[in-house]
N, CA, C and O atoms as a printed pandas DataFrame, in Angstrom:
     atom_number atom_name residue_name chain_id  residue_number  x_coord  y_coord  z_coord
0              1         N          UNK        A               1  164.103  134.427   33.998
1              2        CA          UNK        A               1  162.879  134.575   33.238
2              3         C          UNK        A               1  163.231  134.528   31.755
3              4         O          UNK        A               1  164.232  135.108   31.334
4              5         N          UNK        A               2  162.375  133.809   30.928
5              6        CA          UNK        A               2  162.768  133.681   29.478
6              7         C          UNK        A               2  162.135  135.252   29.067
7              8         O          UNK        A               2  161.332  136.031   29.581
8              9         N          UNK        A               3  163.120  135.220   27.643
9             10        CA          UNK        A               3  162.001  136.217   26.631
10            11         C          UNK        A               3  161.109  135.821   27.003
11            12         O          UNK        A               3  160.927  134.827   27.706
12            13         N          UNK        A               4  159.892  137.072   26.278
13            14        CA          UNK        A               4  158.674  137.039   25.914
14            15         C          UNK        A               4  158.310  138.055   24.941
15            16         O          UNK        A               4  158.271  139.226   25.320
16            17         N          UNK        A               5  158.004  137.722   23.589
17            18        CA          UNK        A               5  157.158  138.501   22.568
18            19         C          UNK        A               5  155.789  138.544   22.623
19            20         O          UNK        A               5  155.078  137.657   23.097
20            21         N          UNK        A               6  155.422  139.566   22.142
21            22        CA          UNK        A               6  153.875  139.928   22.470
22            23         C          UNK        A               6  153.182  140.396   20.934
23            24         O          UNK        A               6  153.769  141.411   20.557
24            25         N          UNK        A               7  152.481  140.112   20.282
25            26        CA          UNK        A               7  152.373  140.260   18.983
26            27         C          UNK        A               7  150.820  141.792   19.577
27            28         O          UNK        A               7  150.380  142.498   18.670
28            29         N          UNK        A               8  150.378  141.967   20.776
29            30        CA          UNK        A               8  149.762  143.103   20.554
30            31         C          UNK        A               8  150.080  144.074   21.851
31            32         O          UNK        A               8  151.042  143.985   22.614
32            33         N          UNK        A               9  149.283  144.776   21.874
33            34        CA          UNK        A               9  149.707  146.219   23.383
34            35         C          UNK        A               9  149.806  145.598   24.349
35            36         O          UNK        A               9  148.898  144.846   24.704
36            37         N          UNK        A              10  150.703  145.712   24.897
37            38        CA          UNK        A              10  151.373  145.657   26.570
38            39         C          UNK        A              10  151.150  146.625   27.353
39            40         O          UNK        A              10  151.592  147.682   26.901
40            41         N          UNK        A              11  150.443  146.748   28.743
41            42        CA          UNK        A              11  150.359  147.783   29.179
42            43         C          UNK        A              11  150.728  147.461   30.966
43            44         O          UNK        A              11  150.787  146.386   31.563
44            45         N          UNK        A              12  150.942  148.960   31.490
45            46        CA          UNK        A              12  151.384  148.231   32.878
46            47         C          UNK        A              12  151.240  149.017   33.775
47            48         O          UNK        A              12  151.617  150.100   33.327
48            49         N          UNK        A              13  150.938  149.125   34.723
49            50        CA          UNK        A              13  150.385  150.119   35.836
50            51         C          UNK        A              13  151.815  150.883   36.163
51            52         O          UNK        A              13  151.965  152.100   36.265
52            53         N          UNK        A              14  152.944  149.743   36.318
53            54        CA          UNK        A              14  153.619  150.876   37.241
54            55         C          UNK        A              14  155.287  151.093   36.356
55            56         O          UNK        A              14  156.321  151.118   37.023
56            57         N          UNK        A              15  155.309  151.213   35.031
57            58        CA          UNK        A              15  156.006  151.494   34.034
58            59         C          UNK        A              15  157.303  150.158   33.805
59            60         O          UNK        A              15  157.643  149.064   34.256
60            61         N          UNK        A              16  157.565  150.894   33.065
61            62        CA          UNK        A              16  158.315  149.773   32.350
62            63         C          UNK        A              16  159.912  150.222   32.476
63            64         O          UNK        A              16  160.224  151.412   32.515
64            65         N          UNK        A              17  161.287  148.716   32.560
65            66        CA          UNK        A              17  162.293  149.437   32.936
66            67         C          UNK        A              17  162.887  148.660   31.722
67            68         O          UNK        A              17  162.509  147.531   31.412
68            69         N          UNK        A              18  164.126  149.562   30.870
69            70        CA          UNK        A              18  165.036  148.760   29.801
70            71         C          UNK        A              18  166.179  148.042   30.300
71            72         O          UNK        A              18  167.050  148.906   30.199
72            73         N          UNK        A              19  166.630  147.219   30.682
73            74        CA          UNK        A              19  167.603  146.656   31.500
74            75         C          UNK        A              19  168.350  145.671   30.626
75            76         O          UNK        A              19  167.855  145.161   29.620
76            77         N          UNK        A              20  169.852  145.381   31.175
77            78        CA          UNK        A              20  170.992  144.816   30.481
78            79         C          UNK        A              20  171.005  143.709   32.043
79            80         O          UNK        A              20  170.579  143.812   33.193
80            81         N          UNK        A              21  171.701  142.756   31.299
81            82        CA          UNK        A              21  171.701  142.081   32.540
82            83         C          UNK        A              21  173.175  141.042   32.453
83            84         O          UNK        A              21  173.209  140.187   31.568
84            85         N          UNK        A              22  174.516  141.208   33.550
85            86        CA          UNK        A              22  175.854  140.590   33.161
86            87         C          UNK        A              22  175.547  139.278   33.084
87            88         O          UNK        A              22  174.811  138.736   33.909
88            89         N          UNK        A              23  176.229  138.499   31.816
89            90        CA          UNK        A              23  175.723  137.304   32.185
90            91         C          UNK        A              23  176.934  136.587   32.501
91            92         O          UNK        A              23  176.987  135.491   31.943
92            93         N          UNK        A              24  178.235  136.964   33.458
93            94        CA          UNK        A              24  178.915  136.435   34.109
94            95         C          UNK        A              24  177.964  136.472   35.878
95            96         O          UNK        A              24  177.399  135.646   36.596
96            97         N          UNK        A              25  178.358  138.426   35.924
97            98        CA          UNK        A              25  177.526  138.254   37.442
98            99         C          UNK        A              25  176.168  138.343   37.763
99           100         O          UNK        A              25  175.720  138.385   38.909
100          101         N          UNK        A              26  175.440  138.374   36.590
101          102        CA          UNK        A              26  173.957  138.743   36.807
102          103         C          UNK        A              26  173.708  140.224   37.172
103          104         O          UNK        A              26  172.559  140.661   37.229
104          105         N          UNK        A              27  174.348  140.681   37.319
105          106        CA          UNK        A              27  174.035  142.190   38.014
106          107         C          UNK        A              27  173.085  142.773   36.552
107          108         O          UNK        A              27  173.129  142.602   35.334
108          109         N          UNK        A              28  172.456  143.350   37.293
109          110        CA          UNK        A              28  171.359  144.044   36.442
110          111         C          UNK        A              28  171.361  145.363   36.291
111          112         O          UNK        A              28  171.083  146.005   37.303
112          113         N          UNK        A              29  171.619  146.016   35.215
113          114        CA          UNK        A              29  171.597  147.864   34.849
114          115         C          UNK        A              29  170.323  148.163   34.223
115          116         O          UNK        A              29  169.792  147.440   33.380
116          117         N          UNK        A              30  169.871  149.212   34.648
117          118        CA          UNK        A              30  168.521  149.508   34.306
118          119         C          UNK        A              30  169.340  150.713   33.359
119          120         O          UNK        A              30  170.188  151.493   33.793
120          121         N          UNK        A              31  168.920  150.642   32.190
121          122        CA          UNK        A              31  169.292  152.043   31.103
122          123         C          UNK        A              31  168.516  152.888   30.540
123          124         O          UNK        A              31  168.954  153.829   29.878
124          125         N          UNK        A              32  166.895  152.595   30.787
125          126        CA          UNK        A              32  165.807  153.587   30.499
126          127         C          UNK        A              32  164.883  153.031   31.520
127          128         O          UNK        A              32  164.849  151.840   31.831
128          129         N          UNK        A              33  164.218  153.860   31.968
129          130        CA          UNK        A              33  163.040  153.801   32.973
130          131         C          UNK        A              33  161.958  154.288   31.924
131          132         O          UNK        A              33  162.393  154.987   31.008
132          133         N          UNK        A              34  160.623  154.010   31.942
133          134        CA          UNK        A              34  159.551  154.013   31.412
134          135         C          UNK        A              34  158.693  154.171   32.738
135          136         O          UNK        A              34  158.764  153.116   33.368
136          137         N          UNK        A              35  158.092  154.891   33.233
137          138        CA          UNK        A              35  157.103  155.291   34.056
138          139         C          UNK        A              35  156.509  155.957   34.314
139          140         O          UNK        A              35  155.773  156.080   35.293
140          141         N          UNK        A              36  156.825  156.917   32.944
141          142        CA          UNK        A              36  155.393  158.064   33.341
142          143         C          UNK        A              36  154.917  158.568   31.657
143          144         O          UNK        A              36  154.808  159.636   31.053
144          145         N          UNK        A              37  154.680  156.765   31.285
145          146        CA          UNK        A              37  154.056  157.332   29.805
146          147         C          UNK        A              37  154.661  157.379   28.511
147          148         O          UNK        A              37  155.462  156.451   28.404
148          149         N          UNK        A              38  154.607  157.980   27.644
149          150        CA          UNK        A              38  155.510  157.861   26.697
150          151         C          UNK        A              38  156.508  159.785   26.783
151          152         O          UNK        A              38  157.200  160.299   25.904
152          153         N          UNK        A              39  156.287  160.126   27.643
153          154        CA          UNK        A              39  157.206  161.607   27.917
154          155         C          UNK        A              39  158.504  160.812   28.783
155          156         O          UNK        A              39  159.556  161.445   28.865
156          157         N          UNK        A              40  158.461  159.969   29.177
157          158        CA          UNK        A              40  159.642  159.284   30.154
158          159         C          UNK        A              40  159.312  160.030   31.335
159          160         O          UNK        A              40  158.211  160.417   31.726
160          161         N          UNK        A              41  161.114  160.244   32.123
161          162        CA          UNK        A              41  161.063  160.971   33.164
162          163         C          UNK        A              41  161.900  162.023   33.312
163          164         O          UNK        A              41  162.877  161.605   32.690
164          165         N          UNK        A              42  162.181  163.048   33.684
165          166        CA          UNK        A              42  162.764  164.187   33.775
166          167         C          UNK        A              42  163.914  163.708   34.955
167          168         O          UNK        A              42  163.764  162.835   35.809
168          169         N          UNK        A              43  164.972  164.475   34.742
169          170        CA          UNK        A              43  166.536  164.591   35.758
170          171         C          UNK        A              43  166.339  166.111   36.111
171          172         O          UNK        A              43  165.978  166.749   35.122
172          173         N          UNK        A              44  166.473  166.843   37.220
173          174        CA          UNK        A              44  166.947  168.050   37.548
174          175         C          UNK        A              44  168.963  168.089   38.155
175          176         O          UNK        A              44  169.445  167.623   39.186
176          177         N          UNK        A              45  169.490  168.655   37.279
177          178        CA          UNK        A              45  170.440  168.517   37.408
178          179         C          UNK        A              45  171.202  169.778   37.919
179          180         O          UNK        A              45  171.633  170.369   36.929
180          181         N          UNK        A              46  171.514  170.374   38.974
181          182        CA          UNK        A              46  172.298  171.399   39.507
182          183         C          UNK        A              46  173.722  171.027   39.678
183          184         O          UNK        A              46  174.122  170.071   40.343
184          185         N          UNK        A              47  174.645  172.097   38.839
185          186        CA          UNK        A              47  176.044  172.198   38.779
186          187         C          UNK        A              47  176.524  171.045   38.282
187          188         O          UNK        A              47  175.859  170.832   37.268
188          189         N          UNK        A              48  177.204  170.299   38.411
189          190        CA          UNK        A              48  178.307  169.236   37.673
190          191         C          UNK        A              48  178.167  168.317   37.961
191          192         O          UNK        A              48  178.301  168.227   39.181
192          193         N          UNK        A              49  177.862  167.123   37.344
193          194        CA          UNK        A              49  177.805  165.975   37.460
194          195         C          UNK        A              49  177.230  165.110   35.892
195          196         O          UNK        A              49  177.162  165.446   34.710
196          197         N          UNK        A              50  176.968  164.133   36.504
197          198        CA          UNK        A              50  176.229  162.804   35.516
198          199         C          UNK        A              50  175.216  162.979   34.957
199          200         O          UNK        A              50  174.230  162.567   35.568
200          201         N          UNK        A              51  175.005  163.541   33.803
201          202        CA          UNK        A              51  173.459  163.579   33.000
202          203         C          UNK        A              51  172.848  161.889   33.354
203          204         O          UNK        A              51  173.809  161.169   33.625
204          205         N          UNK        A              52  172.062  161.444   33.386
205          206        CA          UNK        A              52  171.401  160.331   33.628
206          207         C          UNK        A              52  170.954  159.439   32.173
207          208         O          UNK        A              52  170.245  160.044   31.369
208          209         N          UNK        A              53  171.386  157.962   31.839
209          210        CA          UNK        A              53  170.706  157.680   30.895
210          211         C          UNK        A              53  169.587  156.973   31.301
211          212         O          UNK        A              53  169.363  155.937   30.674
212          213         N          UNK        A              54  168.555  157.383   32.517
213          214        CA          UNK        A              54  167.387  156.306   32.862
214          215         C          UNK        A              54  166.209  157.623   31.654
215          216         O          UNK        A              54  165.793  157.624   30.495
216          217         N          UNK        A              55  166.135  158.464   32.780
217          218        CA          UNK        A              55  164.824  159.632   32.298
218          219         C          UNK        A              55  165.233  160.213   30.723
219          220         O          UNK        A              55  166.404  160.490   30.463
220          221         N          UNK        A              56  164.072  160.372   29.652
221          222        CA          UNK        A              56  164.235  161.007   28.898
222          223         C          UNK        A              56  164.746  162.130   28.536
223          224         O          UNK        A              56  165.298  162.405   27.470
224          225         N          UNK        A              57  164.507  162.939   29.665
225          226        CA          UNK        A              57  164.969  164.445   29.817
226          227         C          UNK        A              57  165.897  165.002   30.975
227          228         O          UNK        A              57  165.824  164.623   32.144
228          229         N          UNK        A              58  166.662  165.827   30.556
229          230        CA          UNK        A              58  167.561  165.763   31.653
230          231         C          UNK        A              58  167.507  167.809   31.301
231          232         O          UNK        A              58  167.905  168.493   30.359
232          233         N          UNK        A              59  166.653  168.208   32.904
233          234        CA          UNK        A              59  167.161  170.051   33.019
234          235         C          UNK        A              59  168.307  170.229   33.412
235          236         O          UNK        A              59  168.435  169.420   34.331
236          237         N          UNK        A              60  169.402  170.881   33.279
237          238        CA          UNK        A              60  170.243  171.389   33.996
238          239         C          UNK        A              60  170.506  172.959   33.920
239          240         O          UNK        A              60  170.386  173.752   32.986
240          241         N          UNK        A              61  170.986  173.152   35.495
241          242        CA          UNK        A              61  170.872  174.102   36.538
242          243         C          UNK        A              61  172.404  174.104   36.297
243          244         O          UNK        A              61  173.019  173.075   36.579
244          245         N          UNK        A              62  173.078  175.183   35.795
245          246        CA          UNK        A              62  174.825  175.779   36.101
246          247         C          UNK        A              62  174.567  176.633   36.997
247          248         O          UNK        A              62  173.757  177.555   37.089
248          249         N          UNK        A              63  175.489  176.142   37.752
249          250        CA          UNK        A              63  176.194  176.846   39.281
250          251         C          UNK        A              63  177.806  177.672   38.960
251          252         O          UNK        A              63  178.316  178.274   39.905
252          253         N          UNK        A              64  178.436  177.652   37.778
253          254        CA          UNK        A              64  179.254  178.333   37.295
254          255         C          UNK        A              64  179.785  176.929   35.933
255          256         O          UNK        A              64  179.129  175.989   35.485
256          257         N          UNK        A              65  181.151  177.364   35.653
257          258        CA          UNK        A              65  181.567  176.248   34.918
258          259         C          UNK        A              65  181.520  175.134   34.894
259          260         O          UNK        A              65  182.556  174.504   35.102
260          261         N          UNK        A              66  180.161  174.381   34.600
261          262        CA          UNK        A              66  179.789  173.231   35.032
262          263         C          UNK        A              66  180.599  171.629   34.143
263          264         O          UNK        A              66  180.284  171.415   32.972
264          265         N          UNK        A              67  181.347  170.904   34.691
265          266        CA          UNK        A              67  181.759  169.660   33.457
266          267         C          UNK        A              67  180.536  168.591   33.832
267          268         O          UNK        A              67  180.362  168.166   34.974
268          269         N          UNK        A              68  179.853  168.289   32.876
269          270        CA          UNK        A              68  178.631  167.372   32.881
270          271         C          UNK        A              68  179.174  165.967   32.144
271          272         O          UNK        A              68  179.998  166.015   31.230
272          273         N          UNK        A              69  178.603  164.687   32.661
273          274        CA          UNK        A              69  178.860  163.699   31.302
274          275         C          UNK        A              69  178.149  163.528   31.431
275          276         O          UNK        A              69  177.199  163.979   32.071
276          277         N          UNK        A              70  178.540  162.124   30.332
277          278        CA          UNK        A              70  177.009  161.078   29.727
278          279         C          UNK        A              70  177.690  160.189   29.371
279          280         O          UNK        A              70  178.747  160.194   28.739
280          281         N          UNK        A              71  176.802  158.998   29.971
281          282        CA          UNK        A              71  177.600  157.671   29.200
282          283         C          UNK        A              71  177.114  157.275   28.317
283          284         O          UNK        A              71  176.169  157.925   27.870
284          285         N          UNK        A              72  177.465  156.191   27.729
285          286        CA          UNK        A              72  176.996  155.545   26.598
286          287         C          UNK        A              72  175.262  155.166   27.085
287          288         O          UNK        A              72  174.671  155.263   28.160
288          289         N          UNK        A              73  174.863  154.725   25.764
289          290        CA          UNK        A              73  173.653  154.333   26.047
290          291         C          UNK        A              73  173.172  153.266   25.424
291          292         O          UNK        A              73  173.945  152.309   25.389
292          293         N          UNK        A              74  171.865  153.096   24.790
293          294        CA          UNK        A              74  171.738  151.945   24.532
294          295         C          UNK        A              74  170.741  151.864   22.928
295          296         O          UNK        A              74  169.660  152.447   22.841
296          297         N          UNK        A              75  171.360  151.021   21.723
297          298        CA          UNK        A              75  170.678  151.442   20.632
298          299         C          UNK        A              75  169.731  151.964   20.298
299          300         O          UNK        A              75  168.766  151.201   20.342
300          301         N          UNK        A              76  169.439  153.222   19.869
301          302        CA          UNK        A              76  167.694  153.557   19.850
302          303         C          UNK        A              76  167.653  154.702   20.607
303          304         O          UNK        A              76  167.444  155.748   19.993
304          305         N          UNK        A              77  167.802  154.750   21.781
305          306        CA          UNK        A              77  168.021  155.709   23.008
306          307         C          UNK        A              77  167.605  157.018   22.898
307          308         O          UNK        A              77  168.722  157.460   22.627
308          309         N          UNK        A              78  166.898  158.001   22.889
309          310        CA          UNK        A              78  166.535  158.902   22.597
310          311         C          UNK        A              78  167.109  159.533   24.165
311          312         O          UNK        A              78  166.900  158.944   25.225
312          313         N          UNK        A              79  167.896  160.898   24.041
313          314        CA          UNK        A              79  167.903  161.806   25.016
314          315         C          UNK        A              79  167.611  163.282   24.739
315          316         O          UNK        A              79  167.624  163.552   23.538
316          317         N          UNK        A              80  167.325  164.406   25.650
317          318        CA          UNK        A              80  166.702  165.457   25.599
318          319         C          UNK        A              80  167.686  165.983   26.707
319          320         O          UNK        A              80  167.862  165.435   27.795
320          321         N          UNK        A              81  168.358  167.239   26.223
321          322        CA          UNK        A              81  169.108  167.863   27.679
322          323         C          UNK        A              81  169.016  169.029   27.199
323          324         O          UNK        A              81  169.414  169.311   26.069
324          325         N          UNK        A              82  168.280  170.157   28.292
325          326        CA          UNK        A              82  168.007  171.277   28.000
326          327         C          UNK        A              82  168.715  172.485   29.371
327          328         O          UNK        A              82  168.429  172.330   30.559
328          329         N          UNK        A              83  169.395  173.320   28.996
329          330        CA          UNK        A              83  169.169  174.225   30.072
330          331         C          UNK        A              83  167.988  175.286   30.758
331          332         O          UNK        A              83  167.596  176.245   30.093
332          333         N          UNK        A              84  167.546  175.071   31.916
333          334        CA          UNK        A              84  166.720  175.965   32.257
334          335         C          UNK        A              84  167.422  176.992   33.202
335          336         O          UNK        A              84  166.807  178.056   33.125
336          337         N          UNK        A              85  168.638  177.089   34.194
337          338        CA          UNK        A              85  169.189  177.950   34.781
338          339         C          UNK        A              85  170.073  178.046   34.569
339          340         O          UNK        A              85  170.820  177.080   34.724
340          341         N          UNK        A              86  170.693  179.587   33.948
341          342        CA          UNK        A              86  171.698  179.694   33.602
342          343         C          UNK        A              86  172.827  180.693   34.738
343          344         O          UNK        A              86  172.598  181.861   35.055
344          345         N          UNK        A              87  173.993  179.902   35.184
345          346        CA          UNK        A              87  174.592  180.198   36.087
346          347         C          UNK        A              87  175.957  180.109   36.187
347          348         O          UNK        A              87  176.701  180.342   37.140
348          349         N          UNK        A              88  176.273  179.583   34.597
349          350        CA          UNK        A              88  177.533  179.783   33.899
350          351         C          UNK        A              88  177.265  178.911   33.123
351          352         O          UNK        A              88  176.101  178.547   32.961
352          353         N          UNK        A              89  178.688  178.172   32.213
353          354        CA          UNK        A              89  178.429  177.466   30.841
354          355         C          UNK        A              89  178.156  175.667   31.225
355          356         O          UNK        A              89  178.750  174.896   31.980
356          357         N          UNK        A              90  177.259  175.538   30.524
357          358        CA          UNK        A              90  177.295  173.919   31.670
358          359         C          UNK        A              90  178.175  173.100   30.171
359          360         O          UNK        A              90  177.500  173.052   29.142
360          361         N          UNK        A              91  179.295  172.638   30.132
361          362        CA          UNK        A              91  180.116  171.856   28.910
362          363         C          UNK        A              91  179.743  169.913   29.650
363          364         O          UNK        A              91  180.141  169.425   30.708
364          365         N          UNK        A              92  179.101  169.452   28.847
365          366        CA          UNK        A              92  178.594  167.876   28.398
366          367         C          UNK        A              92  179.769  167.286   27.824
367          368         O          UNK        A              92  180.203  167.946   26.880
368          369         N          UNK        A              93  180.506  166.112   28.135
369          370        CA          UNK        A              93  181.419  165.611   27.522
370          371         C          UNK        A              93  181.152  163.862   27.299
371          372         O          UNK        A              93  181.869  162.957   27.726
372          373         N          UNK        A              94  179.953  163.750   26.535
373          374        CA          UNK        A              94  179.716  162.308   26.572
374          375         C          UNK        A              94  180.941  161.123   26.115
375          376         O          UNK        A              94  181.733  161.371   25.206
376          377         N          UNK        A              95  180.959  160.063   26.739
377          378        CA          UNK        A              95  181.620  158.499   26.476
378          379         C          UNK        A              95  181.852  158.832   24.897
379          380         O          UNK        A              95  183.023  158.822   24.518
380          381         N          UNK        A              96  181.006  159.076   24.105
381          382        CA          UNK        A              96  180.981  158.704   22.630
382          383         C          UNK        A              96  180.004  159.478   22.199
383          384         O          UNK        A              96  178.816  159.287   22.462
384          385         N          UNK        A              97  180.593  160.694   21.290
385          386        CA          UNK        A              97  179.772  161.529   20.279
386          387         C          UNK        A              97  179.845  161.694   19.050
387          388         O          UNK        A              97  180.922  162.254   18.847
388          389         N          UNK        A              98  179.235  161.505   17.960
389          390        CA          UNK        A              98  179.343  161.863   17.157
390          391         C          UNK        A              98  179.504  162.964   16.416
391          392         O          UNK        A              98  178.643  163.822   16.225
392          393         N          UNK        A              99  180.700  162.951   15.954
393          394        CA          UNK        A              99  180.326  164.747   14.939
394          395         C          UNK        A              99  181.627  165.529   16.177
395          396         O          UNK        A              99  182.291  166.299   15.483
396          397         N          UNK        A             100  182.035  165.565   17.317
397          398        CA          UNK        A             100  182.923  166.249   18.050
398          399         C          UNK        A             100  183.177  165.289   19.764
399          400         O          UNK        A             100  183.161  164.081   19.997
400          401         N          UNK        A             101  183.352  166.254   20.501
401          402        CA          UNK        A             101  183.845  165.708   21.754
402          403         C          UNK        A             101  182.707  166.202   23.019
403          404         O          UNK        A             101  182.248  165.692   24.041
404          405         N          UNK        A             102  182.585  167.339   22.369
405          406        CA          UNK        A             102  181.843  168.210   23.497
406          407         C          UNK        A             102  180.301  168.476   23.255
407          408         O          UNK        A             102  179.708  167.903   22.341
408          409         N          UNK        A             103  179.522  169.581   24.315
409          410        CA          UNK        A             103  178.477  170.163   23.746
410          411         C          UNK        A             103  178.254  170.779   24.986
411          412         O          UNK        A             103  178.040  170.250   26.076
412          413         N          UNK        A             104  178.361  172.415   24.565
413          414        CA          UNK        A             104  178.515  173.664   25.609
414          415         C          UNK        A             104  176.802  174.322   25.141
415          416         O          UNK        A             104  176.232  174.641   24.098
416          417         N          UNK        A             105  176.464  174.272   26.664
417          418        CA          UNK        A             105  175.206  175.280   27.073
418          419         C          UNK        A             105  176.041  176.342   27.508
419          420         O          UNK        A             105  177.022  176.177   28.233
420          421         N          UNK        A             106  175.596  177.588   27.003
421          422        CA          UNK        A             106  175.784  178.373   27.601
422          423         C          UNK        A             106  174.358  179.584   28.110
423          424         O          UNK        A             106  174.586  180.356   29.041
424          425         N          UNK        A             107  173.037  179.614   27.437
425          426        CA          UNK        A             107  172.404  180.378   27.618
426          427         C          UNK        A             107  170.767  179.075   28.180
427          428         O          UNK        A             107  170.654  177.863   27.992
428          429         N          UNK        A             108  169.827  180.048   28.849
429          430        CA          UNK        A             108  168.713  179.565   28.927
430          431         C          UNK        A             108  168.039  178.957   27.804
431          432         O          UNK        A             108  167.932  179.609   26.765
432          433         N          UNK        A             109  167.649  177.980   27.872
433          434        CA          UNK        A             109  166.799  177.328   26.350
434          435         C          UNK        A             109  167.567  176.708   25.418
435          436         O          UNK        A             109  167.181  176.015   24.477
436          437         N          UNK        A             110  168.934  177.062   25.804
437          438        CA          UNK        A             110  169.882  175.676   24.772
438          439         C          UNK        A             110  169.350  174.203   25.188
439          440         O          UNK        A             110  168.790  173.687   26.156
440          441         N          UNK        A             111  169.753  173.884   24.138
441          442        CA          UNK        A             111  169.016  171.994   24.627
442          443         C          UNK        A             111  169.298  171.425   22.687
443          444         O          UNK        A             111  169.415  171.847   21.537
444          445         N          UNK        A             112  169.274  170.339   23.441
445          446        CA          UNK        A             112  170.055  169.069   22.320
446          447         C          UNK        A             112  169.247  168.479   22.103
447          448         O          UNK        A             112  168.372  168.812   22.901
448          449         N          UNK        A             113  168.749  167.417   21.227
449          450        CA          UNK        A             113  167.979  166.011   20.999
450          451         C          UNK        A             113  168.943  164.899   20.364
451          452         O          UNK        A             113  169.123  164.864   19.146
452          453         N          UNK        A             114  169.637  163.871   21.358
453          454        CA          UNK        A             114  170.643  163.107   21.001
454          455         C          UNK        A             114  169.758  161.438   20.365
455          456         O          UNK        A             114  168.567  161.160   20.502
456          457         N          UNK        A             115  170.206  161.090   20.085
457          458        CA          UNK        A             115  169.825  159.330   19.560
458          459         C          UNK        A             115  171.362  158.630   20.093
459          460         O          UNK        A             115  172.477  159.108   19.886
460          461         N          UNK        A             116  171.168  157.888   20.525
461          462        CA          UNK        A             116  172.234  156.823   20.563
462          463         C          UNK        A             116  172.064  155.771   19.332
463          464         O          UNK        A             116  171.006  155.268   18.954
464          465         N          UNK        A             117  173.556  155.532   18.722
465          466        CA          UNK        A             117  174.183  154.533   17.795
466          467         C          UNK        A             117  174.672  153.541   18.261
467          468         O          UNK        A             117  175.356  153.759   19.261
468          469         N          UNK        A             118  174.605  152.526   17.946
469          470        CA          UNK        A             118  175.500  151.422   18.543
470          471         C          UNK        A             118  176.790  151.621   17.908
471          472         O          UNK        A             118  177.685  151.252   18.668
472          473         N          UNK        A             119  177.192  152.032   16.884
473          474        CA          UNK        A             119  178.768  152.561   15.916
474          475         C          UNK        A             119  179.156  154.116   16.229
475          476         O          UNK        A             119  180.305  154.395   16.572
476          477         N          UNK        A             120  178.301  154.961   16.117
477          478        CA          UNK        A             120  178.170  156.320   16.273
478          479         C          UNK        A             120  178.190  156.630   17.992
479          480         O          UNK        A             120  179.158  157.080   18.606
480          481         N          UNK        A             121  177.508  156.442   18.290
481          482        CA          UNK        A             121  177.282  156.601   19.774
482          483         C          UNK        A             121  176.304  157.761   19.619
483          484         O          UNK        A             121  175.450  157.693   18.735
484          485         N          UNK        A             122  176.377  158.852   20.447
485          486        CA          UNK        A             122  175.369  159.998   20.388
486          487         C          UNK        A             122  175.479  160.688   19.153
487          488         O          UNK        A             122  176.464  161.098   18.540
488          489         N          UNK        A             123  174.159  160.734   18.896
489          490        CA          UNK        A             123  174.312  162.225   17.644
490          491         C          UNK        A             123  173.432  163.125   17.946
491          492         O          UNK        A             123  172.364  163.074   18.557
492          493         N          UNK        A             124  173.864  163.742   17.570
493          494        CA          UNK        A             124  172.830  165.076   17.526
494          495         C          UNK        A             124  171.831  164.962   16.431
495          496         O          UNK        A             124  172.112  164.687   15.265
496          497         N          UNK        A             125  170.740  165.176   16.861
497          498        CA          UNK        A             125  169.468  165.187   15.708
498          499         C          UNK        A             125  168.837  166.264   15.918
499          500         O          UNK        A             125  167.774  166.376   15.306
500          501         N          UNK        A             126  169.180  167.184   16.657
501          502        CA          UNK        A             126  168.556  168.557   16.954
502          503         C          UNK        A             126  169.428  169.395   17.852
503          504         O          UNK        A             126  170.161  168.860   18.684
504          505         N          UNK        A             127  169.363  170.664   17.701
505          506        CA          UNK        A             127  169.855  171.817   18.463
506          507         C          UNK        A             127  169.214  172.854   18.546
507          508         O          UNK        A             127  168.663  173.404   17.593
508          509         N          UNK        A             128  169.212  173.293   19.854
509          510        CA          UNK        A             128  168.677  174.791   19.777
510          511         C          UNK        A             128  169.836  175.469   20.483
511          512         O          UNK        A             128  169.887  175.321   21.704
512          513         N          UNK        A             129  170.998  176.366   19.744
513          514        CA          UNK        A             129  171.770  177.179   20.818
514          515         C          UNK        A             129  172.808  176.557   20.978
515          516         O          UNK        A             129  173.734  177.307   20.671
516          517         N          UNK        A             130  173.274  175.314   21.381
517          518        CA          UNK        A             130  173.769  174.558   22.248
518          519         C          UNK        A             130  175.771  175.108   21.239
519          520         O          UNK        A             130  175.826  175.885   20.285
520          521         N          UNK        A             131  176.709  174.584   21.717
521          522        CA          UNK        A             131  177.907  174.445   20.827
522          523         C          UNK        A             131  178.594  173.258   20.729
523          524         O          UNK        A             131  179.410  172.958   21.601
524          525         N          UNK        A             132  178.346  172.434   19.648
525          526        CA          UNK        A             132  179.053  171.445   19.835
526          527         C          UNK        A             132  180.361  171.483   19.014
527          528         O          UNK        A             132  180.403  171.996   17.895
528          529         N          UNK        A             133  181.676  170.784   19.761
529          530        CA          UNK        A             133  183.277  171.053   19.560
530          531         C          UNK        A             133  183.970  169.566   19.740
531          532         O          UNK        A             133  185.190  169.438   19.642
């Protein structure tokens, strides 16, 4: 399918996906999902694993010393990662951060507001709580 520019509103019943596409194998990565509006979509995340770069927001749930990542993302990228259960320290170790390596939740209501850089990679553009190292 070629581009397509649209000089007014686009709208779409069943949301919209940001996708990269290899142009050796064609394989297709979806890197933001758009489907529920302009709030995105929420991740519930319990204990350790992969923060998600599809949904805007990502809760996470610590089950004790949690190691979380994040990969890179994609210019523009807005992410939101907040703790809502606190059940030890949940430590985030994204691909590429700006400003340090890490970013430790340790209490209820910590939460970040990251942007992705294409040079920078994540930054922080907001904190509540959170420790970044």
């Amino acid at each position: 399918m070629a581009n397509t520019t649209f000089s007014g509103p686009v709208r779409s019943e069943n949301g919209f996906d940001f996708i990269t596409k290899n142009a050796t194998t064609g394989a297709v990565t979806t890197n933001a999902s758009y489907d529920k509006g302009i709030t995105g979509g929420v991740q519930s995340l319990s204990g350790a694993g992969a923060v998600d770069i599809v949904n805007l927001v990502t809760e996470i749930t610590t089950t004790g010393a949690d190691a979380l990542t994040l990969a890179d993302g994609s210019a523009g990228q807005v992410k939101i990662i907040t703790m809502v259960v606190d059940g030890g320290n949940g430590t985030l170790t994204p691909t590429t951060l700006a400003g340090g390596t890490t970013i430790t939740f340790n209490d209820v209501g910590d939460g970040v507001v990251l942007v992705y850089g294409e040079t920078a990679g994540w930054v922080v553009v907001g904190n509540n709580g959170a420790t970044i190292a």
